[in-house]
C-alpha positions as CSV (number, residue, x, y, z in Angstrom):
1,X,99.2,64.1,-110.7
2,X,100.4,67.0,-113.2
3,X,101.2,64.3,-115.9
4,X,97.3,63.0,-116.0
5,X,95.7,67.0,-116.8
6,X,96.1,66.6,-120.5
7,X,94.9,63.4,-120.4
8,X,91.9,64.5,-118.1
9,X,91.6,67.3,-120.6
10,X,91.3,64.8,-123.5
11,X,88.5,62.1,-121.5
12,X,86.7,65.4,-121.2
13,X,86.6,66.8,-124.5
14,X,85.7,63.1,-125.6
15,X,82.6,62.7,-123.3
16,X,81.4,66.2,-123.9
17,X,80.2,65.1,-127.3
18,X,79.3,61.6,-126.3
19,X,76.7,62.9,-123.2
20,X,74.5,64.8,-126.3
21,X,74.0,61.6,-128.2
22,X,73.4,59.5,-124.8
23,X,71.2,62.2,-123.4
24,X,69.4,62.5,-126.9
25,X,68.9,58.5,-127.0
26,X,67.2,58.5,-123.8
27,X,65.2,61.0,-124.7
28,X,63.6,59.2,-127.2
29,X,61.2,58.1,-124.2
30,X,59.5,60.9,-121.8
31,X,62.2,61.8,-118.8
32,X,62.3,64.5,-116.4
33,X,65.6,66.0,-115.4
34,X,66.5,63.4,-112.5
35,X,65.2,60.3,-113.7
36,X,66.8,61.0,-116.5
37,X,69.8,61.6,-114.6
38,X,69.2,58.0,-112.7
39,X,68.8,56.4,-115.8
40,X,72.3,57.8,-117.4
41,X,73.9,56.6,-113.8
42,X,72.6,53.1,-114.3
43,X,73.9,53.0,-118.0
44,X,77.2,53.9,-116.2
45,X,77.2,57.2,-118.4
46,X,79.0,59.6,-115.5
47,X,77.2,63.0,-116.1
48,X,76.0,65.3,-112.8
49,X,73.2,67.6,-112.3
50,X,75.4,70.4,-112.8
51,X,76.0,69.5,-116.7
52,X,72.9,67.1,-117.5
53,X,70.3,70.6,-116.6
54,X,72.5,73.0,-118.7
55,X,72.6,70.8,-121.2
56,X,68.5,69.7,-121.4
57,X,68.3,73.7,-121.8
58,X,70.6,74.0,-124.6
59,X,69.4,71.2,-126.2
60,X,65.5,72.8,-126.1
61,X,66.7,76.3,-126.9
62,X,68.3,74.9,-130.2
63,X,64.7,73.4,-130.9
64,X,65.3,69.4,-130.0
65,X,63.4,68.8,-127.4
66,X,59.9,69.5,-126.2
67,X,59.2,70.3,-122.4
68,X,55.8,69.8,-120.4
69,X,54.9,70.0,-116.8
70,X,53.3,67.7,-115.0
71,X,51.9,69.2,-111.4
72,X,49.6,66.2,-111.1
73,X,51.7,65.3,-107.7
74,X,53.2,67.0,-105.2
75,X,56.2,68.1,-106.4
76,X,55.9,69.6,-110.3
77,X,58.2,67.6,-112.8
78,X,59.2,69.0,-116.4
79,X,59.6,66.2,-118.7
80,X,61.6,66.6,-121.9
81,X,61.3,64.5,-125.2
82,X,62.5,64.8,-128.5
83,X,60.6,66.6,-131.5
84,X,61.0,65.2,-134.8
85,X,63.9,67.2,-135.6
86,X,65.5,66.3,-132.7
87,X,64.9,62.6,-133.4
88,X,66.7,63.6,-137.0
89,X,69.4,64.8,-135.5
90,X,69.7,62.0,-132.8
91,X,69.7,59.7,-135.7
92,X,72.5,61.6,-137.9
93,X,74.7,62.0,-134.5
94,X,74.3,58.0,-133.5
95,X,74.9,57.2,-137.8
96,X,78.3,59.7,-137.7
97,X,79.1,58.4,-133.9
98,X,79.0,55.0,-135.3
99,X,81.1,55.0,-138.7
100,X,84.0,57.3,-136.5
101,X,83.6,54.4,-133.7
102,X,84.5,51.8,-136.7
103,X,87.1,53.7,-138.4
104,X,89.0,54.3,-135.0
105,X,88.5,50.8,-134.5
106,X,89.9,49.6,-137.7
107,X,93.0,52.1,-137.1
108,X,93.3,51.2,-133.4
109,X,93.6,47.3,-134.8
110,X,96.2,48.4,-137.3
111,X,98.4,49.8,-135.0
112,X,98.5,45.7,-133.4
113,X,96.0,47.2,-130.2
114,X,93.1,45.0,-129.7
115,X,91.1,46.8,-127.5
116,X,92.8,45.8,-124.3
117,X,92.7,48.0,-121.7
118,X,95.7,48.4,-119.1
């Protein structure tokens, strides 16, 4: 459907932002890259391999995150976990995500929409 690409467009841009904060609220406890991925799937947060991996590396290149591997098994697993700044900046994302959630709440109610969903 032609009509739904700017809409698509406009989910994606939307969730782009929102998978940092998820992914850096999971983080918060030890994960490596597919459990983590598990975990997001059974919050019903839809991310893949092919964005969740890209974005674990950008997210420890920019300093957030702390990686270790654990070859204790089998198969070697690199867990991630936020440092302190990127517990700081977990918690200024999730305050900011929060007052924009209430402020588009409060204008979504003005407009007489009640958060129903067709």
């Amino acid at each position: 459907m032609p009509d739904n690409d700017p809409i698509q467009s406009f989910i994606t841009e939307l969730r782009r932002g929102s998978l940092t904060l998820a992914v850096l609220g999971c983080l918060r406890q030890s994960h490596y890259g597919y459990a983590l991925l598990q975990t997001m799937q059974e919050k019903n947060i839809e991310i893949e391999a092919n964005t969740l991996y890209p974005l674990l590396r950008r997210l420890e290149s920019q300093g957030l995150l702390v990686s270790d591997w654990d070859t204790s098994e089998s198969r070697p697993r690199k867990y991630y976990t936020l440092n302190e700044k990127g517990q700081t900046v977990y918690k200024e994302l999730l305050n900011e995500w929060r007052k924009m959630q209430g402020n588009i709440e409060s204008i979504c109610r003005e407009d007489g929409d009640h958060g129903e969903v067709d």
